[in-house]
Wavefront OBJ file of the C-alpha trace (Angstrom):
o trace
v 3.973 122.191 -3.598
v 1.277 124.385 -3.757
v -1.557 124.711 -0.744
v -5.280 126.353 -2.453
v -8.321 126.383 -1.857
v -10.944 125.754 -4.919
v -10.600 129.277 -6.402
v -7.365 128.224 -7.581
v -8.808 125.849 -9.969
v -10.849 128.704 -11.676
v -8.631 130.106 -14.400
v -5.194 129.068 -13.346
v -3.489 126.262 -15.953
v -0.083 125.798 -14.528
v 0.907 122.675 -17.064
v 3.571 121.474 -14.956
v 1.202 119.837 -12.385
v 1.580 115.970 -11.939
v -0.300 115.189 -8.703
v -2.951 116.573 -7.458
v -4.315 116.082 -3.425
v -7.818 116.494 -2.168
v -8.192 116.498 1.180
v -12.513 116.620 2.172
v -14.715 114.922 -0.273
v -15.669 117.608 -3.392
v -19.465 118.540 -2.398
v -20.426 117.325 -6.179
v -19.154 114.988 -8.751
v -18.402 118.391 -11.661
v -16.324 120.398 -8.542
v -14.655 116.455 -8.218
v -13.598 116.749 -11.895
v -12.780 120.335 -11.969
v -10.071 119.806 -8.974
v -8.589 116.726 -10.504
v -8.470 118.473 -14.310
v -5.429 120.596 -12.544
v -3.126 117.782 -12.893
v -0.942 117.001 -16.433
v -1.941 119.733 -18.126
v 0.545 118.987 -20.375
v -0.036 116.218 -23.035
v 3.576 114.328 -21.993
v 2.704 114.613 -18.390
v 0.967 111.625 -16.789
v -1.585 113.481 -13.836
v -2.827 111.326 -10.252
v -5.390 112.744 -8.077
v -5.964 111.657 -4.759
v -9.406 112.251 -2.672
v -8.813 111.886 0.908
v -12.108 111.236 2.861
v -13.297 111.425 5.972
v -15.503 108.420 7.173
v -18.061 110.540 8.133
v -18.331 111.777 4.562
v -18.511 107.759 2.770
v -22.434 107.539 2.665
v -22.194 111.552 1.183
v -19.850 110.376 -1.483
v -21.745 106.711 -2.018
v -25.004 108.792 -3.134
l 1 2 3 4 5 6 7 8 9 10 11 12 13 14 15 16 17 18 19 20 21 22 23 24 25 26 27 28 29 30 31 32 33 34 35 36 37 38 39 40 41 42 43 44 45 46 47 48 49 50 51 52 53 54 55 56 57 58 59 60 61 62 63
């Protein structure tokens, strides 16, 4: 398990990644894609992402 904030996603390519979590909406759709690109790395892994949202944030993420 490892806890980061989005600086980890700049640089880092740990291949061994399966699941990444998001917890707060991404504020745009390319920081959305650069979190969830952490996961299967490797071409045999299979990668999830998960975006938890708060439902304050659903007309944000609708537009």
């Amino acid at each position: 398990v490892v806890v980061a904030t989005d600086a980890f996603g700049v640089g880092i390519d740990i291949p061994d990644i399966e699941q990444v979590v998001i917890f707060r909406s991404p504020r745009t759709l390319s920081s959305a894609i650069q979190r969830s690109g952490r996961a299967a790395r490797r071409k045999s892994l299979q990668g999830f992402c998960y975006i938890y949202i708060d439902t304050s944030e659903i007309d944000e993420v609708q537009r």
